[in-house]
C-alpha positions in Angstrom: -138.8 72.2 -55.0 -138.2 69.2 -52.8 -140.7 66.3 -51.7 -141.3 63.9 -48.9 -142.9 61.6 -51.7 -140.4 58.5 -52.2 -139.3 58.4 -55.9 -138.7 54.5 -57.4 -135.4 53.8 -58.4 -133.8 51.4 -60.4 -130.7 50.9 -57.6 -129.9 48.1 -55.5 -128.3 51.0 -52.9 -130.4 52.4 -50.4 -128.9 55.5 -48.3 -129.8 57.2 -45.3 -128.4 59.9 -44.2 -129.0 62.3 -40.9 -128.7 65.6 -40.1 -128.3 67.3 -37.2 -126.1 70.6 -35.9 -124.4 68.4 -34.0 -123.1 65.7 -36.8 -123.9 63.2 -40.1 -124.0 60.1 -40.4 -124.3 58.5 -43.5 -125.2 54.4 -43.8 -125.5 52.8 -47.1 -127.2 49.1 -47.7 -127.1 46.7 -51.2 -130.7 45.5 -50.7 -130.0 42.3 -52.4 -127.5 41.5 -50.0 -128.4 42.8 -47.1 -124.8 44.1 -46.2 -123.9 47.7 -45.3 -121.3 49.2 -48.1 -120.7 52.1 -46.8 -121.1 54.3 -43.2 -119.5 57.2 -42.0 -120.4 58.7 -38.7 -118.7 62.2 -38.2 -119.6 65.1 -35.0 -118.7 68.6 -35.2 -116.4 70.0 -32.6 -119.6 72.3 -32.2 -122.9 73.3 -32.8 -122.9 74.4 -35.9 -126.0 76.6 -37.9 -127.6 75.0 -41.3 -125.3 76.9 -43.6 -122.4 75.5 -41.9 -123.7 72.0 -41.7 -124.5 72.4 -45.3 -120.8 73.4 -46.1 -119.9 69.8 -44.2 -122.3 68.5 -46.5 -120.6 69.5 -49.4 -116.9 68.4 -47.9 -118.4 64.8 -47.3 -119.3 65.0 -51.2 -116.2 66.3 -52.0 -114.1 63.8 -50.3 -116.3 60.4 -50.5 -116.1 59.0 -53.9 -119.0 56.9 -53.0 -121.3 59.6 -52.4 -120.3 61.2 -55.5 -120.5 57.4 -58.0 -123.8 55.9 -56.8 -127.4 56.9 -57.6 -129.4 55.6 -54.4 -132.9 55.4 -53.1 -132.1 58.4 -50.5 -133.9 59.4 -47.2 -132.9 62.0 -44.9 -133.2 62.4 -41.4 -133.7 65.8 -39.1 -132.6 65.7 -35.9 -134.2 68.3 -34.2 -136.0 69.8 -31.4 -138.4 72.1 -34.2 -141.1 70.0 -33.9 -144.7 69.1 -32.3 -146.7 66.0 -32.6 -150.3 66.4 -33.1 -153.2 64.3 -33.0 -154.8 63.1 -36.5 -157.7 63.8 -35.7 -157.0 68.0 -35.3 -154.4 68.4 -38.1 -155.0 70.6 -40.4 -152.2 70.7 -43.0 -153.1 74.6 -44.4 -152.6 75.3 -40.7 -149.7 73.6 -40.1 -147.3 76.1 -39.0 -149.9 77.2 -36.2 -148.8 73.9 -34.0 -145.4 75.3 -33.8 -145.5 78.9 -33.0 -145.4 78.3 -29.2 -142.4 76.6 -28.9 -140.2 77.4 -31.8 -139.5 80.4 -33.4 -140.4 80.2 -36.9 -139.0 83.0 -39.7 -140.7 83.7 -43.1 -138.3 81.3 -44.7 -138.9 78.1 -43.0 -140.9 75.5 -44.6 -142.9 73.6 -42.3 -143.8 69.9 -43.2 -145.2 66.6 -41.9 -144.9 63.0 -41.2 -148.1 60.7 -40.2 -147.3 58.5 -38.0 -150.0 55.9 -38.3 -149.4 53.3 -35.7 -150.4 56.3 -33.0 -152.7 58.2 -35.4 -150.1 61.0 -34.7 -148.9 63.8 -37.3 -145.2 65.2 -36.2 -145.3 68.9 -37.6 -141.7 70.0 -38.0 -139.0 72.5 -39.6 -136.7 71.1 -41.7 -133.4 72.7 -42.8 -134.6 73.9 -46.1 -131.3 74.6 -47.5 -129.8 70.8 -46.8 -133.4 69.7 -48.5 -132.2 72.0 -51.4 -129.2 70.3 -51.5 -130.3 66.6 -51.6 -132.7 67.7 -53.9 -130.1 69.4 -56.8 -128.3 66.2 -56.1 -131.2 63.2 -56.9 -134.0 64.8 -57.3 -137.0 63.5 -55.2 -136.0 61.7 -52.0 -137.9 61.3 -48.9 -136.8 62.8 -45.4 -138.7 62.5 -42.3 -137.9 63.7 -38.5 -135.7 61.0 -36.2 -138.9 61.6 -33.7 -141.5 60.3 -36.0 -139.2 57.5 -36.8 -138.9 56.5 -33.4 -142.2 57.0 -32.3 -143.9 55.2 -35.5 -141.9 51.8 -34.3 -141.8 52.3 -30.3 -145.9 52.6 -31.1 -146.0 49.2 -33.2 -143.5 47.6 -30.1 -146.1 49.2 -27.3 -149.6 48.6 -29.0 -149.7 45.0 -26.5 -148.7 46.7 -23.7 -151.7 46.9 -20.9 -149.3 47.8 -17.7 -146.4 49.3 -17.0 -144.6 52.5 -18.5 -141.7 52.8 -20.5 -139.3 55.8 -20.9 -137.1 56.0 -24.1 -133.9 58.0 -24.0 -132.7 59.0 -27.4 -129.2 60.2 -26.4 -127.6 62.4 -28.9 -124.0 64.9 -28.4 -125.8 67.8 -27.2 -129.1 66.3 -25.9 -131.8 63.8 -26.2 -135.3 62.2 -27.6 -137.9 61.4 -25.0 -140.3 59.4 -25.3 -143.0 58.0 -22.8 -145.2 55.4 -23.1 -147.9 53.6 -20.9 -150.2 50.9 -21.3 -149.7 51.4 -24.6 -150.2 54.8 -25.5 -147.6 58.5 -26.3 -147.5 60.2 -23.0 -144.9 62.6 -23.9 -142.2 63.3 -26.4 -139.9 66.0 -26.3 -136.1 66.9 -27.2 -134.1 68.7 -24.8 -131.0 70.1 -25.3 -128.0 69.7 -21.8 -124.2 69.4 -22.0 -123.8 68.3 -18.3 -124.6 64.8 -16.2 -127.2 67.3 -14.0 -128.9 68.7 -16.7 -129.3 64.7 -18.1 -130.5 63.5 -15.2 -133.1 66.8 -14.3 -135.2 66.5 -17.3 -135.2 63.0 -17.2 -136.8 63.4 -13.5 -138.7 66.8 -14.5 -140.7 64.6 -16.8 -141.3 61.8 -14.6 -142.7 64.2 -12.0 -145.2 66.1 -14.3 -146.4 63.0 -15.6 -146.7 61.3 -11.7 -144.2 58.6 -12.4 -141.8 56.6 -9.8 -138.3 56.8 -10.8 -137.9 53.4 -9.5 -141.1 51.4 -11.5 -141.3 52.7 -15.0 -138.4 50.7 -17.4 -136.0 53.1 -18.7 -134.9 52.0 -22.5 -131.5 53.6 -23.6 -130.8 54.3 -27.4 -128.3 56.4 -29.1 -124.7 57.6 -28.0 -124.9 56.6 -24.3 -122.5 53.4 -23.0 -122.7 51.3 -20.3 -121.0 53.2 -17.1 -120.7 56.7 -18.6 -121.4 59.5 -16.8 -124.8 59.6 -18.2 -126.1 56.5 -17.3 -124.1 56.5 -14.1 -126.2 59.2 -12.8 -129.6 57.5 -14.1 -128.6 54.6 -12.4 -128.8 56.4 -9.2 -132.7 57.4 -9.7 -134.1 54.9 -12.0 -134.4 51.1 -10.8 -134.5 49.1 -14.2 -132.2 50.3 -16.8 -131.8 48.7 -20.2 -130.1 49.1 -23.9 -132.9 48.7 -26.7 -132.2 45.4 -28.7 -132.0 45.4 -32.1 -131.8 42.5 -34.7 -131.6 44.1 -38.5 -129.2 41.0 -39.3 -127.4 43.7 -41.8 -123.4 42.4 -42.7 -120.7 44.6 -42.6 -118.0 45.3 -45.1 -115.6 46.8 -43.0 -113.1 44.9 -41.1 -113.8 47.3 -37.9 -116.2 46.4 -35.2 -119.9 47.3 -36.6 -121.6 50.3 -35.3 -124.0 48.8 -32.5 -127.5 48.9 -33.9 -129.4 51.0 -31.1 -126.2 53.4 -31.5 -127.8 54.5 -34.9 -131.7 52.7 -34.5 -133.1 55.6 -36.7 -130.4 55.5 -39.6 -130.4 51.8 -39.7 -134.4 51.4 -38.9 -135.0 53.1 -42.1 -133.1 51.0 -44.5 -135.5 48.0 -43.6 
């Protein structure tokens, strides 16, 4: 049995780790100090299924003597597009798996669970990959795990709840796809994953969405986040359509051990947000 209910423990080492079939990541902070002892960031050469992400899992263990010596508060991440957001107000938990039949396929095996996100009285009903859960769970016992979308959408609600004009369009970029999240004067007008492997297929969705929700490419403030750089072909080709482009900023003032360059913070916002 596995839990979203956070158990207390007695470590200074807090580890998130996130989960996609597309990659891991894995960040680990001493509390006390505020410093980050350990990250590994690692993409498949494909899109893999869960059994096979699970086997890379189990190699990370294997090789990392740090995963294998510490006992850490643990959350886990899903990085998915198996989800639907729901207002509070019409969730019903024994019913849960009914918000998801019409856009993901669901199989007898799946477990379906939840995350509240309260800022936007929201609940984010979503498949996680039971077997990883499994895994995490053998390993610690109780841990939490929540979906990147709810993470994101839980702060980018807190950062918008002032906002009375304007819109603002957050791309999640990820290898494979991206988080998308629209917000205006304040409130969730959208949030969706979708999946592209081409500059064209970035840039239609991005424009699909804008058109179904009557917005001008060239007023609303696009926010980038995730694995997208300055003058790639991604944001080349956004740059073409939308007017006012920006990287989110981040300030989690978290040292480094490693002598390398630190990972830039909106590069990894949902692994490092949920260390604070």
């Amino acid at each position: 049995m596995v839990t979203q209910n956070k158990e207390t423990k007695s470590t200074n080492i807090k580890l998130s780790i996130q989960v996609s079939l597309n990659g891991l990541s894995f960040c680990a902070l001493s509390k006390d100090e505020k410093r980050i002892v350990f990250f590994k960031d690692m993409l498949f050469s494909r899109r893999l299924n869960p059994a096979q992400v699970l086997q890379q899992i189990e190699k990370q263990y294997e090789q990392e003597s740090f995963l294998r010596k510490e006992n850490p508060e643990v959350v886990v991440l899903f990085s998915n597009e198996l989800y639907s957001l729901v207002p509070q107000e019409f969730f019903e938990e024994e019913n849960a798996s009914e918000y998801l039949k019409y856009n993901t396929k669901i199989l007898e095996t799946d477990y379906v669970a939840h995350d509240e996100i309260t800022s936007a009285e929201i609940v984010n009903v979503y498949i996680p990959y039971t077997n990883i859960n499994n895994f995490f769970f053998d390993r610690y016992g109780e841990f939490e795990y929540r979906h990147c979308v709810s993470v994101l959408a839980e702060e980018f609600q807190i950062q918008n709840s002032f906002q009375t004009e304007g819109t603002r369009v957050y791309l999640n970029c990820f290898p494979g796809g991206y988080d998308l999240l629209v917000y205006q004067k304040g409130q969730l007008l959208l949030a969706n994953t979708f999946n592209c492997s081409t500059r064209e297929d970035f840039i239609y969705y991005l424009l699909f969405c804008a058109e179904q929700l009557d917005l001008d490419p060239t007023s609303f403030e696009l926010i980038l986040l995730g694995r997208i750089k300055e003058h790639s072909d991604y944001y080349d080709i956004a740059y073409n359509y939308v007017k006012e482009i920006k990287f989110l900023q981040t300030s989690f003032g978290y040292l480094f051990n490693s002598k390398e360059e630190p990972p830039k913070g909106y590069m990894h916002y949902t692994l490092f947000k949920v260390l604070e």
